[in-house]
Every structure is written in C-alpha cells, then in structure tokens.
C-alpha positions as CSV (number, residue, x, y, z in Angstrom):
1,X,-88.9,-107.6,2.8
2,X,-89.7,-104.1,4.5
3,X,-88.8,-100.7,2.6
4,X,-85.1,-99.4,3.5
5,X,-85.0,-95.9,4.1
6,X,-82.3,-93.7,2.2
7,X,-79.2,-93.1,4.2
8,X,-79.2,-89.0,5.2
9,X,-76.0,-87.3,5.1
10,X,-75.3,-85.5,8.3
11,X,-72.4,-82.8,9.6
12,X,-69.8,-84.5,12.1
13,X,-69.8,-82.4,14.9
14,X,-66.9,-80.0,15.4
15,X,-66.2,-80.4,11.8
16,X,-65.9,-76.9,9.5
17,X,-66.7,-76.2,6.0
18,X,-63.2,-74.9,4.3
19,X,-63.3,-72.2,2.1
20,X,-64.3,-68.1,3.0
21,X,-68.0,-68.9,1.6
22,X,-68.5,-71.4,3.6
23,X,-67.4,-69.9,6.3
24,X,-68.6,-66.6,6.3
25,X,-65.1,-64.9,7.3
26,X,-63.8,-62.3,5.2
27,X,-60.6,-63.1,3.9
28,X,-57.1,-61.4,6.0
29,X,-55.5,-58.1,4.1
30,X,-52.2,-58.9,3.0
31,X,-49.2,-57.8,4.9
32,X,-48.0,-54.2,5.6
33,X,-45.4,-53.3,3.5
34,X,-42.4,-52.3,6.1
35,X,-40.3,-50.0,4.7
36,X,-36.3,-50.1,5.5
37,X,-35.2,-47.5,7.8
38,X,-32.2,-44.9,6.1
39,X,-28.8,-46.5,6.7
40,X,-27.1,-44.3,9.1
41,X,-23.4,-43.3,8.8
42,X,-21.6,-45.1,11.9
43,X,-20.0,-42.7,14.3
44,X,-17.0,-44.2,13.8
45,X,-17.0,-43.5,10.0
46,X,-18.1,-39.9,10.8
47,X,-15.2,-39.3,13.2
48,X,-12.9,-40.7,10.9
49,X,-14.0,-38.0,8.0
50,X,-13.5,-35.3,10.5
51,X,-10.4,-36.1,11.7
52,X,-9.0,-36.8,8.0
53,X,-10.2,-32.9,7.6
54,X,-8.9,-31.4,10.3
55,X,-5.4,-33.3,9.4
56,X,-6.1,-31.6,5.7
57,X,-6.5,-28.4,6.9
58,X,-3.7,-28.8,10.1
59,X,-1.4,-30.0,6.6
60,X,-2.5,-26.4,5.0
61,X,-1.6,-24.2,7.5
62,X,1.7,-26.0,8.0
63,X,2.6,-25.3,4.4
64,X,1.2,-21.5,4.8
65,X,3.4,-21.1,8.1
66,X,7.2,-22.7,6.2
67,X,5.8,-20.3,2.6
68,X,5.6,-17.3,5.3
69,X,8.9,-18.4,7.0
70,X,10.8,-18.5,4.1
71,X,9.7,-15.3,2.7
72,X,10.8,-13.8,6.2
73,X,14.3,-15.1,5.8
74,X,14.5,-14.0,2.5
75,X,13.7,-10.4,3.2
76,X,16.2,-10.3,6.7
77,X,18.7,-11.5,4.8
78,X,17.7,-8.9,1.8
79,X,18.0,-6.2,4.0
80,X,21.4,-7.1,6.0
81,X,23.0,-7.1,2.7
82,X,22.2,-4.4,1.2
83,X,25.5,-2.9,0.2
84,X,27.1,0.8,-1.6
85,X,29.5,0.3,-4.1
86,X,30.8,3.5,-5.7
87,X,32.7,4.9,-8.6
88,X,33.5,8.5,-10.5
89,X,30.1,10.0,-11.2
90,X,29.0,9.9,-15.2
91,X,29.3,13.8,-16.5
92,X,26.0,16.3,-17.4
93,X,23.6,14.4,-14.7
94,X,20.9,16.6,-13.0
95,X,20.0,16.1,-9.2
96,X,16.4,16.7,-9.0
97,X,16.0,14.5,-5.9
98,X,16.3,15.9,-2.1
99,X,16.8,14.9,0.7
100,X,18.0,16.8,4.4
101,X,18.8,15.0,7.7
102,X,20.1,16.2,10.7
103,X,23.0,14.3,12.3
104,X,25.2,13.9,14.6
105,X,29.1,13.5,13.5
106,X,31.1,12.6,17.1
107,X,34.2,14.9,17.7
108,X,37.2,13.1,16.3
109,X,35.7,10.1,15.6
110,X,35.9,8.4,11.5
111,X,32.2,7.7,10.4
112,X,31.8,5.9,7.0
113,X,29.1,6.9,4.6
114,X,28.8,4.2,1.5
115,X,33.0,4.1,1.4
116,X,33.3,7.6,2.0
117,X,35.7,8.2,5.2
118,X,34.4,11.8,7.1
119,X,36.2,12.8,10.5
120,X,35.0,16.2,12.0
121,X,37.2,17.8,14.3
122,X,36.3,21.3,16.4
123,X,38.9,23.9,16.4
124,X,38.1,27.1,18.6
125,X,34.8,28.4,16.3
126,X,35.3,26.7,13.5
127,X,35.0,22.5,12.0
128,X,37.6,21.1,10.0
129,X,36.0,18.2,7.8
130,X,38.5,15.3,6.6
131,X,36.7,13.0,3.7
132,X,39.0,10.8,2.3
133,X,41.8,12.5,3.9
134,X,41.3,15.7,2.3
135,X,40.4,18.2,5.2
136,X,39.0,21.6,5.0
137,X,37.9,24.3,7.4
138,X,33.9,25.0,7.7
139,X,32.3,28.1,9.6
140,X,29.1,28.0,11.4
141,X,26.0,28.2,9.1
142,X,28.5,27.1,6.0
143,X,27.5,24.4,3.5
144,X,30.1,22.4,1.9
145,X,29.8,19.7,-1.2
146,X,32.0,16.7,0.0
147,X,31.5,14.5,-2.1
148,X,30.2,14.2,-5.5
149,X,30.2,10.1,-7.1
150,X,28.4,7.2,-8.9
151,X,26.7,4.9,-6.8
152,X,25.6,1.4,-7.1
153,X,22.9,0.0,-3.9
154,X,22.8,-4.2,-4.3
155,X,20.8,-6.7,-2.4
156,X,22.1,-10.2,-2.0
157,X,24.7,-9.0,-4.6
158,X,22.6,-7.7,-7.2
159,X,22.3,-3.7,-8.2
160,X,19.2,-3.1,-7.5
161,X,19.4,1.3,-8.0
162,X,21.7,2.6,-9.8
163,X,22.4,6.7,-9.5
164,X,25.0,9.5,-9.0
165,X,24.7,11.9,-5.9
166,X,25.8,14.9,-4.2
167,X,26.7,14.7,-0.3
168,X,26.6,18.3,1.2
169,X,27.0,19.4,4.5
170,X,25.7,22.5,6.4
171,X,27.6,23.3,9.8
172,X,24.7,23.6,12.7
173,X,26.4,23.6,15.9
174,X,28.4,22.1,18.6
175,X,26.7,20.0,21.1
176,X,29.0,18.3,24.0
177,X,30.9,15.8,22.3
178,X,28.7,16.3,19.1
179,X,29.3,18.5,15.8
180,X,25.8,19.1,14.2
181,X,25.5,19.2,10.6
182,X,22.5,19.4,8.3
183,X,23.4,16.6,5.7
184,X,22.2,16.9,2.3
185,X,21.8,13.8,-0.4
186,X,20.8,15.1,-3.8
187,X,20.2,12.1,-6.7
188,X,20.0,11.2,-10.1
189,X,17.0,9.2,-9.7
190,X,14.8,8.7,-6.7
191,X,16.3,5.9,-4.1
192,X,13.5,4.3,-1.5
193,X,13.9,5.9,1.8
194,X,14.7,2.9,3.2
195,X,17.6,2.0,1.6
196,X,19.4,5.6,2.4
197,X,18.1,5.0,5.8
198,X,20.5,1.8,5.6
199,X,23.1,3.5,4.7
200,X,23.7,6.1,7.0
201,X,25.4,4.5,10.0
202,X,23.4,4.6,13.2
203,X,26.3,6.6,15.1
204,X,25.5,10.1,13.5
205,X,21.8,9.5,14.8
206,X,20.4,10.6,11.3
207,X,16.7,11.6,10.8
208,X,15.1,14.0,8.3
209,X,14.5,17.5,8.7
C-alpha cells in the first residue's frame, strides 16, 4: 500500500476572511450626530399675534377716545348751565376783589345781569339808569352803585361760589346807538374770570379795562 499524503487546506477563490484583522480595513466612524434645526414660528401663527395686538391696542384707544368724549360733554354741559341766583347781601362784608369792564348798554334796550333788570336811556346830556324799575339820572364821568346783593353761581345745579358783590357804574359816553359805561364788580371772595365772563350777556360787548 503506497504512503497517502496529508490533505492541505487551501483558500477558495473569491472567498474573504471576516473580521477587521483579517481584513486589514479599519473599522467605519460612527454616524454624525445631526442636530435638529430650531422650530420656527409659522407665519401664520406670527400674523395672528400681531393682529391680536393691534386689535388690543385699536380696543385702547377706543376706550381713551368715549373716556375723552364723555369728559367733553360733561364740561359743555357744565358750562351752559352755569346759573346766578341772588338774594339780600349778609351785613359787615368787605369787597376786596376788583374788577372793571367796559361795555356797551344799547339805548332803550332791557339787558339782564344775574336777575338784575338795567335799561339806560339818553336824555339831552345826561343817562337815566332804570334797575329793577328804580330809575335815576347819571351825568357824564359819574359813578353810581346799582346794585348791592348775595350771590349764588351753580353748575349743573350745584353752588359752586358763593359771594356778595357790588355792581357800579361809571358813565363814559354816547356812541350811536350805544351808552358807554365803565362797569365795576367788586366781591366778597374771588370768582374765576370765567364764570363772570358767563354772566355778563354778550349784548353789552363786555371786556376788561
């Protein structure tokens, strides 16, 4: 019987030896980490914060403008009511308040001040005064109290200054259909301009001096 030799173990082509150290390949890196992007607001989400702004502030203003209305209202009708009532004057009162306006009293024609009734009339050189249907003769240059009471200015129907006053009168002059007087209105306490201003009628064209 001949020798047999030993059976030799040999590679099948095309075949590979698994495993990096039998390759010889270094092994892949892992994968990249990918970060996630920032989540971005929709425009239709911004739009809608906008709008619900502007419809805050649009709701603002509305309430600012109706505040500001009201306030107007208020203080028209303040002033078209503001009203004189008057009584006897209270005894030993000072005046130590002033004030002169020239006006202009139409010839014939009544003019109220407060309640007080005043017509002056020309005759020749010479003004005859009727308040309250007493009447008395002036001279030019003469000045005349007329009227001497207790007054009570309201707003809306509540006293709001309280005072007595003097009413005097100072014959100017005659112009056309016009008797000029320098009008006098001394008070008890000081009264706001503007509420004297509202009580002297607009016909005797009244401004201070």
């Amino acid at each position: 019987m001949s020798d047999e030799e030993p059976i030799k173990d040999t590679p099948v082509e095309g075949s590979r030896a698994s495993g990096p150290e039998r390759s010889g390949v270094p092994p892949s890196p892992p994968p990249a980490k990918v970060e996630k992007p920032p989540e971005l607001k929709s425009p239709e989400k911004k739009v809608e914060g906008e709008v619900h702004r502007e419809r805050q502030n649009v709701g603002k203003g509305k309430v600012l403008l109706i505040v500001l209305a009201i306030f107007a209202i208020v203080l028209i009708a303040a002033y078209f009511t503001i009203t004189l009532e008057q009584s006897p004057p209270y005894a030993n009162v000072t005046y130590p308040w002033s004030t002169t306006y020239e006006v202009l009293f139409p010839d014939g024609k009544q003019v109220f001040i407060g309640s007080t009734s005043i017509i002056a009339l020309t005759y020749q050189d010479e003004v005859i005064i009727d308040v309250d249907g007493n009447r008395e003769k002036m001279v030019l240059g003469e000045e005349r109290l007329i009227s001497e009471r207790r007054a009570a200015i309201k707003v809306l129907g509540i006293p709001i200054v309280e005072t007595n006053y003097q009413m005097f009168i100072k014959f100017i002059a005659v112009e056309d259909k016009n008797i000029k007087f320098n009008l006098t209105l001394k008070t008890s306490r000081q009264v706001p301009q503007f509420l004297i201003n509202r009580i002297l009628p607009s016909e005797i064209q009244a401004h201070p001096v």
